[in-house]
C-alpha positions, 0 to 999 in steps of 0.5 A: 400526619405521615408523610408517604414516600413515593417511587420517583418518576420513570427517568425520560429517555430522549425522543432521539433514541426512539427506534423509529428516529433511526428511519427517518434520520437515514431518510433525512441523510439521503436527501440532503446527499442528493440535494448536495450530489456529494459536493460537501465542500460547494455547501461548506462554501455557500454555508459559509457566505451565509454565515454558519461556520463548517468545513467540508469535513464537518458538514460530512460528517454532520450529514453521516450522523444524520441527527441535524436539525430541521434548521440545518436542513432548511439552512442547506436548501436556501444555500443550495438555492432550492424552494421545494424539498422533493 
């Protein structure tokens, strides 16, 4: 019996660096930008109450990367006070 070797599996690229992820992450940005009207440092604070550590700082620069999780987004809204996601 002769054992045959075969070629490895493709490596799998992360869905994050799908093409189509850049649109939508911009599509998420803008709006959590507008549901904040650019007041980082309000939704550090009630973040904060709620008990997720972040700066002002931070959560600008996590809005600016735009790869946040769905969690995050939800976790913003219920801070700010919002039902329903325009």
């Amino acid at each position: 019996m002769t054992l045959v070797k075969s070629s490895p599996p493709p490596k799998a690229q992360p869905r994050k660096d799908a093409p189509i992820n850049a649109e939508y992450q911009e599509k998420a940005k803008a709006l959590l930008r507008d549901m904040i009207e650019g007041d980082y440092a309000m939704l550090a604070e009630k973040l904060n109450a709620m008990g997720i550590e972040i700066t002002a700082r931070g959560l600008e620069n996590k809005i600016s990367r735009g790869g946040f999780s769905a969690a995050f987004l939800l976790q913003c809204r219920d801070a700010l006070g919002l039902q329903v996601i325009r």
